[in-house]
MMTF fields as JSON, N, C-alpha, C and O atoms, coordinates in Angstrom:
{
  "mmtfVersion": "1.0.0",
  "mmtfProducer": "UNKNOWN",
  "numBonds": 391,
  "numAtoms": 392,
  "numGroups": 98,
  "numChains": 1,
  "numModels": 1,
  "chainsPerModel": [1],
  "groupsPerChain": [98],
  "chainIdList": ["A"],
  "bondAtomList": [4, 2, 8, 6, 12, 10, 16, 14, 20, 18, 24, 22, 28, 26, 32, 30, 36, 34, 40, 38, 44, 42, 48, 46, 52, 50, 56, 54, 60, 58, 64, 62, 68, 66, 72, 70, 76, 74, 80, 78, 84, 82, 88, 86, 92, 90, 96, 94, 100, 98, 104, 102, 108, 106, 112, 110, 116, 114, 120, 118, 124, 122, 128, 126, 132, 130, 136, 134, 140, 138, 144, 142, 148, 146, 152, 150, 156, 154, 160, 158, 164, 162, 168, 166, 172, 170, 176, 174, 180, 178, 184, 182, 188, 186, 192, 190, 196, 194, 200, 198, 204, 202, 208, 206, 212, 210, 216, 214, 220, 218, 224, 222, 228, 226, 232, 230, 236, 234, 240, 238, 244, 242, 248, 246, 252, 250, 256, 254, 260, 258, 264, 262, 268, 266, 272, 270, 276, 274, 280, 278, 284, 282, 288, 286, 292, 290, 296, 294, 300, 298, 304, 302, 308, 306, 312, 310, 316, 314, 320, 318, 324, 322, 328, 326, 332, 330, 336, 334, 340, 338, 344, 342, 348, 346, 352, 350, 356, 354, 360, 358, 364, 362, 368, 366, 372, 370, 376, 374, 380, 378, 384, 382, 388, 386],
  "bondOrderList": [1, 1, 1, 1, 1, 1, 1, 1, 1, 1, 1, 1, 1, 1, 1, 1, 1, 1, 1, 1, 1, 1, 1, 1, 1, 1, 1, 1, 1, 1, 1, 1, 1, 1, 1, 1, 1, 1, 1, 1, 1, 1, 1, 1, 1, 1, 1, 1, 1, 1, 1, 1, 1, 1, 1, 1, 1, 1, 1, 1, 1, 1, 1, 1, 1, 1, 1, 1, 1, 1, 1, 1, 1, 1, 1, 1, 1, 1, 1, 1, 1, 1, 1, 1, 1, 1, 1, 1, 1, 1, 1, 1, 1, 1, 1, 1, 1],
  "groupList": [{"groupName": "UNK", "atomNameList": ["N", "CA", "C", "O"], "elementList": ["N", "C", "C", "O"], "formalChargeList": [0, 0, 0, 0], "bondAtomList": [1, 0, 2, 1, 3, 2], "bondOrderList": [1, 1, 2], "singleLetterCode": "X", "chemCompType": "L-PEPTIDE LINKING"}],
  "groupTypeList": [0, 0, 0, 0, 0, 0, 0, 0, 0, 0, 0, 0, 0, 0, 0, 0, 0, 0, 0, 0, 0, 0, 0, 0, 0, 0, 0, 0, 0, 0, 0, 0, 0, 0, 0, 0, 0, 0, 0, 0, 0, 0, 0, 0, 0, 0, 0, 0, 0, 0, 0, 0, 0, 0, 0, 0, 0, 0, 0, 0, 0, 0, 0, 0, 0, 0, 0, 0, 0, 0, 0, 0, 0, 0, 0, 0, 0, 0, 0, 0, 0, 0, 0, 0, 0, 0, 0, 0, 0, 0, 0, 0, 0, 0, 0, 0, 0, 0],
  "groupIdList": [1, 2, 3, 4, 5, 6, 7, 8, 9, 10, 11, 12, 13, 14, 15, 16, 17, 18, 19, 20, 21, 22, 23, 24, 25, 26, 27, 28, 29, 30, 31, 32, 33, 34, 35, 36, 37, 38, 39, 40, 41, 42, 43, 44, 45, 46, 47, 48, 49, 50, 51, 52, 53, 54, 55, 56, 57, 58, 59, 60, 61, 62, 63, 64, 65, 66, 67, 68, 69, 70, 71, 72, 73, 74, 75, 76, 77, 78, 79, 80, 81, 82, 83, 84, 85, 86, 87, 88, 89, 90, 91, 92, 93, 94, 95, 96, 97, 98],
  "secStructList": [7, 2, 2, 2, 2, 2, 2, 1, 7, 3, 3, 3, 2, 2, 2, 2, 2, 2, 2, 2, 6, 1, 7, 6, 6, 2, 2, 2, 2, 2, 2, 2, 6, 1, 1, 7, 7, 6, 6, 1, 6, 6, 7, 7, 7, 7, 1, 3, 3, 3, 4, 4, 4, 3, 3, 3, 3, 3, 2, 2, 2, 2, 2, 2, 2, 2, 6, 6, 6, 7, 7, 7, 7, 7, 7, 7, 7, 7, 7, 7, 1, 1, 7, 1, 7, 7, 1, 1, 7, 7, 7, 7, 6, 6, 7, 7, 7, 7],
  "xCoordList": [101.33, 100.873, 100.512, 100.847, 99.802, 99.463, 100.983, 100.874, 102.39, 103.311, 103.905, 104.707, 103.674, 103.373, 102.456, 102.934, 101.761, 100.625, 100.652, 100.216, 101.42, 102.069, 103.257, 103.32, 104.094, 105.177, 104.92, 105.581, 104.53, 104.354, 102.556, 101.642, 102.864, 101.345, 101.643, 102.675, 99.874, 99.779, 99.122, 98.416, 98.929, 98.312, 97.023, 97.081, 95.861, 95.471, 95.375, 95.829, 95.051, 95.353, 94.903, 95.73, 93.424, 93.251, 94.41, 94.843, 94.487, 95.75, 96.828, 97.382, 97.276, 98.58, 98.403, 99.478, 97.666, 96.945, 97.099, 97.614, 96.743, 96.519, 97.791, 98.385, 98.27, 100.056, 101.218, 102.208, 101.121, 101.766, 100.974, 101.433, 99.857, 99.155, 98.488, 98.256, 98.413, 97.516, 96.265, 95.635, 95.765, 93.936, 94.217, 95.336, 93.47, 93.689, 93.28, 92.663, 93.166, 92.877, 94.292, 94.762, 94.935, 96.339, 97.176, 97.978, 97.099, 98.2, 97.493, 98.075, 96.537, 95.944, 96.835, 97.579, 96.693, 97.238, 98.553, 99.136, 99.001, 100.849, 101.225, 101.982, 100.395, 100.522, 100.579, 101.455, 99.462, 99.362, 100.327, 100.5, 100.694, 101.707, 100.824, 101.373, 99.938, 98.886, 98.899, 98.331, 99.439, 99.823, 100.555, 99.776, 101.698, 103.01, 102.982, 103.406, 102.435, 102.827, 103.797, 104.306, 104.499, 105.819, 106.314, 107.454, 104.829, 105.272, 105.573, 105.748, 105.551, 105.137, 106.668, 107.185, 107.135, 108.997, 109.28, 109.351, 109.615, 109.994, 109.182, 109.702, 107.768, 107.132, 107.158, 107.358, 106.921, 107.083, 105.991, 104.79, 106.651, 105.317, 104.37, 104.715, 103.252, 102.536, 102.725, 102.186, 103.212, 103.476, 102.508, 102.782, 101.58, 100.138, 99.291, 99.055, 98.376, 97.22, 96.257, 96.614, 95.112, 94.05, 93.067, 93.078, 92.126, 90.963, 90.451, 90.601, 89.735, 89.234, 90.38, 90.238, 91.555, 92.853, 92.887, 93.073, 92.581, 92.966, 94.5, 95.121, 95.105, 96.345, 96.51, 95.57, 98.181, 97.997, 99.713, 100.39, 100.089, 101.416, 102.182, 101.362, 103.204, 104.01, 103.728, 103.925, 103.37, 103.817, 105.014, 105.033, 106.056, 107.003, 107.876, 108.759, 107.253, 108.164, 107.372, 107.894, 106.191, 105.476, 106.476, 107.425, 106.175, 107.2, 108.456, 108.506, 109.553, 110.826, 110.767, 111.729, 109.743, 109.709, 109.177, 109.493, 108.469, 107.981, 108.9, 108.938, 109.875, 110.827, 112.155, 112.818, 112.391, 113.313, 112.93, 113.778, 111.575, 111.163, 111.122, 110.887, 111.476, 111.314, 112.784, 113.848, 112.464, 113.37, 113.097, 113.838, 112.229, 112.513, 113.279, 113.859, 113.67, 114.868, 114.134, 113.433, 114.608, 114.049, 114.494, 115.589, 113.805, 114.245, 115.049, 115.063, 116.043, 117.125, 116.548, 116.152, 116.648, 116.154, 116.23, 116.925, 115.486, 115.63, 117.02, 117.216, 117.791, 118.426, 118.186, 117.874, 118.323, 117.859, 118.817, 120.03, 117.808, 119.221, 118.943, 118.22, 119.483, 118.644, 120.094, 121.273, 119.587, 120.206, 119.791, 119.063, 119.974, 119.867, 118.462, 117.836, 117.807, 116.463, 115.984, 116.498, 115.122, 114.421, 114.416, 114.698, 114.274, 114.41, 112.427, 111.622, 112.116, 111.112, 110.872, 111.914, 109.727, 110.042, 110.272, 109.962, 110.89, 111.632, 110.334, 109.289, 110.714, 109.422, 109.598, 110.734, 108.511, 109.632, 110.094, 109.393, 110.872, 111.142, 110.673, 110.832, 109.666, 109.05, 107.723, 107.146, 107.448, 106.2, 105.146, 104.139, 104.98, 104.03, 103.778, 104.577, 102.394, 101.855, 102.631, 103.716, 101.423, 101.931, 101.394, 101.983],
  "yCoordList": [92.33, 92.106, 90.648, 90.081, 89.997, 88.615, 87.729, 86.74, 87.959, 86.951, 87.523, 86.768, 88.329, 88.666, 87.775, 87.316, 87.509, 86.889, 85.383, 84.815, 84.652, 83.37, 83.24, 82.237, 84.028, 83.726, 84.149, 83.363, 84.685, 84.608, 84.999, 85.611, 84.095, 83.676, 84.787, 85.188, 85.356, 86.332, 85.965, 85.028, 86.378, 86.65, 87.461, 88.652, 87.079, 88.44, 89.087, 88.337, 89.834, 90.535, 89.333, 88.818, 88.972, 87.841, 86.617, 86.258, 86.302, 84.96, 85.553, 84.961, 86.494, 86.682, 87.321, 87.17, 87.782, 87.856, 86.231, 85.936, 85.677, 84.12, 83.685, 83.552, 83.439, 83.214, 84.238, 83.613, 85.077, 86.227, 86.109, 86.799, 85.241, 85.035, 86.768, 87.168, 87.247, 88.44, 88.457, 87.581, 89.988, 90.267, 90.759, 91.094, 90.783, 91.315, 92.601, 92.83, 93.835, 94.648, 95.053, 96.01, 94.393, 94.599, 94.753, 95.686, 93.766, 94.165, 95.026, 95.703, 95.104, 96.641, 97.701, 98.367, 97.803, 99.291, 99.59, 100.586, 98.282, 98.13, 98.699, 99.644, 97.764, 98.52, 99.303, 99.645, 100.043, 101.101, 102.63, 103.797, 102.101, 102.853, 103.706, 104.432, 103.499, 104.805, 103.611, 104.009, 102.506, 102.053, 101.062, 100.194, 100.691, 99.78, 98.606, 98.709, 97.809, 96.848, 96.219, 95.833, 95.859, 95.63, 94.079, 93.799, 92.969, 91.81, 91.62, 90.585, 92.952, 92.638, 93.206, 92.988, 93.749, 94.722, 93.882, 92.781, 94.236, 93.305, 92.546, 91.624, 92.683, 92.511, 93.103, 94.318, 92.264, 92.989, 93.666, 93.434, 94.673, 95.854, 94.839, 93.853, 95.317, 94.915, 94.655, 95.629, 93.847, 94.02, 94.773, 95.653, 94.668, 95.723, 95.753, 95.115, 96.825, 97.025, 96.777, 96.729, 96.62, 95.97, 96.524, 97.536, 96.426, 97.2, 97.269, 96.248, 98.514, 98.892, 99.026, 98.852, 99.422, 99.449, 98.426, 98.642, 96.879, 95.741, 95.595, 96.099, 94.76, 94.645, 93.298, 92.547, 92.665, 91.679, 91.609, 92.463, 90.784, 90.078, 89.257, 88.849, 88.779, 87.524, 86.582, 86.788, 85.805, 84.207, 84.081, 83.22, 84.276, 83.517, 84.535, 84.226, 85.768, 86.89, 86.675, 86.944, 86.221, 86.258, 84.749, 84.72, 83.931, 82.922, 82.921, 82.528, 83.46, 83.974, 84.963, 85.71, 85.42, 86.658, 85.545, 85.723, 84.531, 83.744, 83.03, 82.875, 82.406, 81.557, 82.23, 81.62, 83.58, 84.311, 84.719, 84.863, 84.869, 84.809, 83.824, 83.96, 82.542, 81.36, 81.064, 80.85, 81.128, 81.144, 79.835, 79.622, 79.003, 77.641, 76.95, 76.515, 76.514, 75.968, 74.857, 75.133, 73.195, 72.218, 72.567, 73.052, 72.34, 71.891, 70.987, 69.944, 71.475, 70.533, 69.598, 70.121, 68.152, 67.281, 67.775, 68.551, 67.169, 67.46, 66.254, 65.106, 67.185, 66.208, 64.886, 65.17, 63.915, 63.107, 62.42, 62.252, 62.139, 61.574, 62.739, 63.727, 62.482, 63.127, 64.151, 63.801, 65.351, 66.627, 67.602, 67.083, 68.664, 69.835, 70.061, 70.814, 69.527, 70.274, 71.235, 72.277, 71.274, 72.485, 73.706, 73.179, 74.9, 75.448, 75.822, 76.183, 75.661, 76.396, 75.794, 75.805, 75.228, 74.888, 73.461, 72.831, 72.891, 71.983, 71.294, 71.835, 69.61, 68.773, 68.037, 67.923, 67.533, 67.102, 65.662, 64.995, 65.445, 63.536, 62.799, 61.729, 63.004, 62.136, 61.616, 60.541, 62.496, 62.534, 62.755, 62.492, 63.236, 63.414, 65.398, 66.26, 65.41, 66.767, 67.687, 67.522, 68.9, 69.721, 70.005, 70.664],
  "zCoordList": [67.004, 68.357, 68.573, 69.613, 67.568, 67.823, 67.967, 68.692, 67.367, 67.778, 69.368, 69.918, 69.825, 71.387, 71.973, 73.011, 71.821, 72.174, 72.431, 73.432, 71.025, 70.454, 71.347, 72.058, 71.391, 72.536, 73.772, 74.452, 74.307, 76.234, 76.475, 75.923, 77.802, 78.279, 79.136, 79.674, 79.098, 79.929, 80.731, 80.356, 82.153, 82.975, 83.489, 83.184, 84.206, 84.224, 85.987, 86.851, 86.231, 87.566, 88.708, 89.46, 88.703, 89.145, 89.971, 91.066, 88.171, 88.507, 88.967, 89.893, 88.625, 88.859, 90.535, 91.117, 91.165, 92.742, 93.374, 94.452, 92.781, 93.371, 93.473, 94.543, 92.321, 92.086, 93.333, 93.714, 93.65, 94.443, 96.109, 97.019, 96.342, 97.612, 98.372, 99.513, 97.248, 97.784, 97.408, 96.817, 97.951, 96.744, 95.436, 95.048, 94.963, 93.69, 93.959, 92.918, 94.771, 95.332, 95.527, 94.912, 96.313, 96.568, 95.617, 95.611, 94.586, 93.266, 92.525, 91.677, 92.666, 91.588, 92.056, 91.336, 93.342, 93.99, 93.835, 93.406, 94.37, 94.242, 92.667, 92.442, 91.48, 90.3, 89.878, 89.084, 90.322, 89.694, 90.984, 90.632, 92.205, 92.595, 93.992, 94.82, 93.96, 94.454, 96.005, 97.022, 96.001, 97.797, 97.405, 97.012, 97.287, 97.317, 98.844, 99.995, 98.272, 99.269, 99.242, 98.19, 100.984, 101.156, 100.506, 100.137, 100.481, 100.47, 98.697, 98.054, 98.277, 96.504, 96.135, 95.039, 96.898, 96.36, 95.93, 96.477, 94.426, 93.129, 92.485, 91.857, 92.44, 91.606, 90.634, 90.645, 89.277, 87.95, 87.34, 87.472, 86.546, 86.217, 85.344, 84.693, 85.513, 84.205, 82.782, 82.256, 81.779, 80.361, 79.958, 79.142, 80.274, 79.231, 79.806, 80.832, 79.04, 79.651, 78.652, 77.475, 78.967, 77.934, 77.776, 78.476, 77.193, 76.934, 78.298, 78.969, 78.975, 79.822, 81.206, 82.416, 80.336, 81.311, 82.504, 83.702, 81.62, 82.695, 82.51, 81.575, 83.626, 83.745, 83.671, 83.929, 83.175, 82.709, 82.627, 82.054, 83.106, 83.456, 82.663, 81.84, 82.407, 81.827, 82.93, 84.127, 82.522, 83.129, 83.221, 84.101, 82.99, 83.162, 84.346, 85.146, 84.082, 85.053, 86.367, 87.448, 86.28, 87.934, 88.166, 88.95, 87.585, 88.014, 88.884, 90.05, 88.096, 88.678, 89.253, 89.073, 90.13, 91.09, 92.173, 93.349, 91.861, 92.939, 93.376, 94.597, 92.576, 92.711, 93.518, 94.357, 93.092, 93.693, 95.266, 96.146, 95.44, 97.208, 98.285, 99.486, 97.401, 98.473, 99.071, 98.491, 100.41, 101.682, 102.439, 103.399, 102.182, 102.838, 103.039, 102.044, 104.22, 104.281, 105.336, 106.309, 104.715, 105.514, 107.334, 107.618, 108.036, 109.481, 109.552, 108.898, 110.663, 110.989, 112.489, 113.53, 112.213, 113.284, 114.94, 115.597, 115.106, 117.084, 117.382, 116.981, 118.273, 118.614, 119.85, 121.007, 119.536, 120.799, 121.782, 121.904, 122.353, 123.475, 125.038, 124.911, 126.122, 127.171, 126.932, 126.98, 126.698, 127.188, 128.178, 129.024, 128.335, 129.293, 129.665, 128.919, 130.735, 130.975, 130.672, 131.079, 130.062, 130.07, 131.022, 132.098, 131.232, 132.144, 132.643, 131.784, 133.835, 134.442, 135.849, 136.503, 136.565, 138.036, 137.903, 136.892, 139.066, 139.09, 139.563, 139.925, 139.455, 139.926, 141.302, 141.762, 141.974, 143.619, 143.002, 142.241, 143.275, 143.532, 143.757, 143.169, 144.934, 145.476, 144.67, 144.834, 143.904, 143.146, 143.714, 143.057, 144.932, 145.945, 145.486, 145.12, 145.735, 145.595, 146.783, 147.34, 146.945, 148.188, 149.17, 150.027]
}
């Protein structure tokens, strides 16, 4: 059990809550199955459980579950230059009220 230990960093429910941007309330439940939250589909099971049935993760699998959810995609510039008005009420010309 200790070269388990020597090769992958574990996690504990906590961090691995912080890492995933939930409560740790939330991945308890999702874990253990008894309420599945939607933002966690494909989160990885727990590697183990620990004395007093704490739960406790790979580092490297919360990683590539985090890495596999990111959808950012930079913004594409405003274009400039005078194009198409906006649409809503028109303004007078004159600049005079009503």
């Amino acid at each position: 059990m200790s070269d388990l230990v020597s090769i992958f960093r574990f996690v504990s429910l906590d961090e691995a809550a912080a890492l995933a941007g939930v409560s740790p309330v939330t991945l308890a439940r999702h874990a253990g199955g008894t309420k599945p939250a939607r933002c966690l589909v494909g989160f990885p099971a727990p590697a183990r459980r620990g004395r007093g049935q704490r739960l406790a993760w790979v580092l490297a699998d919360v990683q590539a579950w985090i890495d596999a959810q990111r959808t950012y995609t930079a913004p594409q510039p405003a274009p400039t230059g005078a194009g198409k008005r906006r649409p809503g009420r028109p303004r007078l010309a004159t600049g005079g009220g009503a």
